[in-house]
N, C-alpha and C positions, 0 to 999 in steps of 0.2 A: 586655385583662387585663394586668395588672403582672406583671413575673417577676422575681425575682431572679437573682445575678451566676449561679451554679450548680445555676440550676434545671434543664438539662439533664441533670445527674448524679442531682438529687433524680426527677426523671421515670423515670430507670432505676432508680431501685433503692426508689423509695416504692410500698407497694403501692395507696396512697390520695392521688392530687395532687386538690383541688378549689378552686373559690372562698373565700378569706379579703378580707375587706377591701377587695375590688380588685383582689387579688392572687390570684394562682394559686399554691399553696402546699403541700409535703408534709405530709399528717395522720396519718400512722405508716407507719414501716419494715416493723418486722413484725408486733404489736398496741400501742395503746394504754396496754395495763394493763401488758408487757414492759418496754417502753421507761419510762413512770415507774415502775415499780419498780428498774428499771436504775438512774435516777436518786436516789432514796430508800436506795438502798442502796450503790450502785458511782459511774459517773459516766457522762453522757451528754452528748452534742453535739446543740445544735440551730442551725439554719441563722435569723437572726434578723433578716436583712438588708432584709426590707421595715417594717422600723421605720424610722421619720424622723429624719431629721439635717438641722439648723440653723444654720449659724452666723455669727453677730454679732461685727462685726470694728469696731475704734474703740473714740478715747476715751470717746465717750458711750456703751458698748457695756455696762456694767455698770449705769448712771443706766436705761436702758432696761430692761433686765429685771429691776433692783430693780420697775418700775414695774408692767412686765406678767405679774411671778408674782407669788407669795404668802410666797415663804420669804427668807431672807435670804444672798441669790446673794452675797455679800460675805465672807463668814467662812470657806470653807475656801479656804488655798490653792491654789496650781498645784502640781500637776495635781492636781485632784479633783474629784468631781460632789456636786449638792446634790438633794437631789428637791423637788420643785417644783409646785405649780399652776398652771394658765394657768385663770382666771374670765374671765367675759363681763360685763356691768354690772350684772346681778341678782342676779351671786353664782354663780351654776351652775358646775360644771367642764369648763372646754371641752378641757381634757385633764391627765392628769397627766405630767410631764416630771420628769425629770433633765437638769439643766445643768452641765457640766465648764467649770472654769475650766481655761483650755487656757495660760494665758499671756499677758503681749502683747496684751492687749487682747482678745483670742479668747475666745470662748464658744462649745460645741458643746451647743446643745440636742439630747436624744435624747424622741421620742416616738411615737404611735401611729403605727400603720399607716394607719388610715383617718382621723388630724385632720392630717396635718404639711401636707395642703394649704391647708385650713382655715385652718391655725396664721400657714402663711407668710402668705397673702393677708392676715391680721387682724394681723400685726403689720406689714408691708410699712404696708399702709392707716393704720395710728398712724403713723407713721415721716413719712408723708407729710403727714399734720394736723400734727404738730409742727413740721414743717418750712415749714408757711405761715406763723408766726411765729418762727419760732429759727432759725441754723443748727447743723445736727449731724452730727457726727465718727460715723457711724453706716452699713456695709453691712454687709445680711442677705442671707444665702444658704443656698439650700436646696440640700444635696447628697447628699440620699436615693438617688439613682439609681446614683451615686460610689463610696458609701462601702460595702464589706460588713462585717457584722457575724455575727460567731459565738459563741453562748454554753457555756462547758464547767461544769456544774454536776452536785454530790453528794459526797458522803462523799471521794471519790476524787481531786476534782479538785486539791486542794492538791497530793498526790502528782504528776499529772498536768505541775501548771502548775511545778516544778521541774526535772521529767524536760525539758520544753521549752524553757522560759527562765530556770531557774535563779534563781527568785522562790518565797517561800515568803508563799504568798496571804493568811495568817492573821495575819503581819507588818502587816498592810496595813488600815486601818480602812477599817468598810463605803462604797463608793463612791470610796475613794480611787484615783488610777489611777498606773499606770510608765509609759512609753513603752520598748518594747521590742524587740527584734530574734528573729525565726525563720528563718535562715540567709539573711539579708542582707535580708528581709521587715521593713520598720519598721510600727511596729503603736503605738494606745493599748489596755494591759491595764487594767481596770477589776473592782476586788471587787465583784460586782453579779450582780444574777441576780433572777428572777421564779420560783423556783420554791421559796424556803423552805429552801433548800439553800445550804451553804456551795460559793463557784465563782467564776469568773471569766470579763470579756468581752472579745473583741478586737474592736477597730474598723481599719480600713485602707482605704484606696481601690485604685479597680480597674476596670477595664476592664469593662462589664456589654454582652454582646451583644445584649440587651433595655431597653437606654437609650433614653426617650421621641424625644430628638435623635442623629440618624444619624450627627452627625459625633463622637459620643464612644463610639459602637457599636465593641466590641472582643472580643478572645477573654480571657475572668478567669485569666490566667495565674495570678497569686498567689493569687487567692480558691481554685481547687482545688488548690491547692498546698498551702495552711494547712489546708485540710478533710482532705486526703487524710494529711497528714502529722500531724493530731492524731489521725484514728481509727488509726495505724501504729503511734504511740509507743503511744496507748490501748490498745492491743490484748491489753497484761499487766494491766490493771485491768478487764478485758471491755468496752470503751466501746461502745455503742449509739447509733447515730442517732438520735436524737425528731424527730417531729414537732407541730405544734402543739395534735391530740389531746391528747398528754401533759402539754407546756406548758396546759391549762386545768387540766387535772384538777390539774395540781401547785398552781397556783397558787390554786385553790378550796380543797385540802387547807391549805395555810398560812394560806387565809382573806383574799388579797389583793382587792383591788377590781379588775376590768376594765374600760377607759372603752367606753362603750356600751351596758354592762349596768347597773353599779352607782353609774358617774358617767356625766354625760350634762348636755347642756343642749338643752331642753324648748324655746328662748326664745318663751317667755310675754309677748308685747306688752303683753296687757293687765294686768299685773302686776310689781309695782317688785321682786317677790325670784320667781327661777326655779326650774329644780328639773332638776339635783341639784345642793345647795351642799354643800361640804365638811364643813360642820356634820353633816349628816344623815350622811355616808356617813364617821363617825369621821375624819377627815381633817386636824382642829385642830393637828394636831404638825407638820403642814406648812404652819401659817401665821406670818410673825412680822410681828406686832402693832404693833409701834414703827415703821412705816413706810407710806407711801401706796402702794397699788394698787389696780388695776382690779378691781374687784367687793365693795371694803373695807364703805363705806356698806350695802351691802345686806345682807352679813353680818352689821354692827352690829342695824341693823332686825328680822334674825331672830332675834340674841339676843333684845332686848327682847323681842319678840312671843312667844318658844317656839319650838321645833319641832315642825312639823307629824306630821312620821315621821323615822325613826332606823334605822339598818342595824343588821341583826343574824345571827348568826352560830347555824344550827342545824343540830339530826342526829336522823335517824329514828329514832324508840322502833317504830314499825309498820314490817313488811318496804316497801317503796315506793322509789322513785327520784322525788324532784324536778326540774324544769324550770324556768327562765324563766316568768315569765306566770302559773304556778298561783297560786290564792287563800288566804291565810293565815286564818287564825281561831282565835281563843280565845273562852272563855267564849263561847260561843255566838253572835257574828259577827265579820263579815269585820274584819280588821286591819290588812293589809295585800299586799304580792305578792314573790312570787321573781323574785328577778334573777337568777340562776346554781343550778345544784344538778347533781349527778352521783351516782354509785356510789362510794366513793371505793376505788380498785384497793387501797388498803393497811388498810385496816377492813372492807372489806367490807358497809358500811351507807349510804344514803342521807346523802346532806351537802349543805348549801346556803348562802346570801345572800338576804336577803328583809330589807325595808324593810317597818317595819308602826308603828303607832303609838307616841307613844315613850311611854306607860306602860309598853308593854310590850316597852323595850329596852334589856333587862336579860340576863344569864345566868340560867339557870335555871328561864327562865317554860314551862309546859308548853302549846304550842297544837298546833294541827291543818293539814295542808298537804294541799289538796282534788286529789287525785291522780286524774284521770278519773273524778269525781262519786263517789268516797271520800274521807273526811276521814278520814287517819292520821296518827296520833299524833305527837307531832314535840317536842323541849326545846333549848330557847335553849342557848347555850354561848359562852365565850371563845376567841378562835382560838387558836393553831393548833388544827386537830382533832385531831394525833398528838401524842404524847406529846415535848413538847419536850426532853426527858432523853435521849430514845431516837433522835431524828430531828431534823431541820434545820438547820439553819448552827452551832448552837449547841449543839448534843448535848453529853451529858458520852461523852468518850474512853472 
């Protein structure tokens, strides 16, 4: 099992550590529904660190991941990140990424917990086909193990991230990043966050005493230093620890996609388009189209052809709670299937993700979500679920 740099601290004080990913991971402090309403309201820290870090060093280091995303890694400067696709050759999404131009030929890809090994091997293995004919100015490195990462997201955190480092986060367009200093600690600060909330991420390296190789096993001097010294300063904004409990539910409530649930590659040998393409799971805004990549062709193929199923976005009319795997149905059959669904802790109604046929993936269609051999009632909606006025990065003041 994987641990992060300051898992021993999240062990004392999480009352839920279990399997994520591969990872051994805190799933809430003190509940769930606490800690993201913490964040929905005030501001909350979560420990973020078994997410993947990548990066691509060299001249050809941009020509390269023009090739193996989908969006166009060329357009914001340094320092800033692009969000990104990684496809496989039928189209599916083998993960969704954020890539910072670092500089210098530098790219730090940031991605899943459970693809960056994935990720690495499948772009290592290109690197290595290209280079039976070309030479290339081109080393990848994967420094997941290296790097901690911490996210401070909600209402609070602009507050927060001044009190700290004297940066005012709203300055700053979405993914842009600083490079910054917390009492002699160099860090990249990044506007980012997966919870729908206005916030911000530190990335740094660090000593991890649960490093795969023994000889970079160390004690996370810094990593509990920045943890212990953001919940200190936090302490006038109430900050709460989350764990990745909350991080779902947050991230369900704004309506984001999780790779494994809602993106995924299926690969399908016997067939030239996969599943899940970016088409189906609304994801077109992260592709640009005036350039060659890996899974191009097969997304063309499924324009022409249609889409077979379309993500969508729903909330219980019947009391119930949605799951993963339940069977969707309108007009009286099956549609399609849930990929995510919870309680949502700030509505207080059933909320979800389900893929279902794309007549019916629209706002507003009224179907039924088969809840333990009940079909209750259920109506399509446009994300976010909460009232964007009231709540998310974007609230009115």
């Amino acid at each position: 099992m994987k641990r992060v740099h300051i898992f021993d601290w999240h062990k004392e004080h999480a009352k839920k550590v279990e399997e994520f990913a591969g990872w051994e991971m805190p799933i809430w402090y003190s509940s769930i529904k606490e800690e993201h309403l913490a964040v929905r309201n005030g501001v909350g820290i979560f420990d973020v660190s078994h997410m993947g870090e990548i990066f691509f060093r060299g001249k050809d280091a941009l020509n390269f991941l023009q090739y193996v995303t989908t969006n166009d890694i060329s357009r914001p400067p340094a320092i800033s990140g692009t969000y990104s696709l990684v496809l496989n050759e039928r189209g599916a999404v083998k993960d969704e990424t954020l890539v910072f131009n670092m500089g210098n030929n530098t790219y730090m890809m940031v991605c899943d917990s459970d693809a960056f090994e994935k990720l690495y091997a499948w772009f290592t293995s290109i690197k290595g086909a290209i280079e039976q004919y070309t030479e290339l100015d081109l080393e990848i490195e994967n420094k997941t193990y290296d790097i901690t990462m911490f996210s401070v997201q909600g209402p609070k955190a602009r507050d927060l991230a001044m009190d700290l480092f004297g940066i005012d986060i709203n300055q700053l367009w979405w993914f842009q990043a600083k490079e910054v200093e917390l009492d002699g600690i160099k860090m990249l600060l990044s506007r980012s966050g997966y919870t729908g909330e206005n916030g911000f991420e530190v990335y740094f390296e660090d000593a991890n005493p649960y490093h795969p190789n023994p000889e970079k096993r160390g004690k996370p001097e810094k990593a509990l230093y920045v943890w212990e010294k953001i919940l200190e300063v936090g302490q006038k904004y109430d900050i709460k620890p989350a764990g990745l409990g909350a991080r779902d539910t947050l991230r369900l409530e704004a309506g984001y996609t999780l790779y494994g649930n809602e993106t995924k590659e299926l690969q399908l040998l016997s067939t030239d388009i996969d599943e899940v393409t970016p088409l189906q799971a609304n994801l077109e805004f992260a592709i640009f189209w005036d350039k060659e990549f890996i899974g191009k062709e097969a997304l063309l193929k499924q324009k022409g052809r249609g889409l077979p199923s379309k993500m969508v976005h729903f909330k219980m009319v019947d009391r119930g709670i949605p799951r993963a795997g339940y069977k969707v149905y309108a007009e009286g059959k099956e549609i399609g299937e849930v990929t995510s669904g919870t309680l949502s802790p700030l509505l207080g109604i059933g909320i979800g993700i389900a893929f279902v046929k794309s007549e019916y993936a629209k706002p507003g269609v009224e179907i039924e979500i088969d809840i333990r051999g009940q079909k209750k009632k259920a109506l399509t909606v446009a994300p976010p679920f909460y009232d964007p006025k009231k709540y998310g990065a974007f609230r009115e003041e």
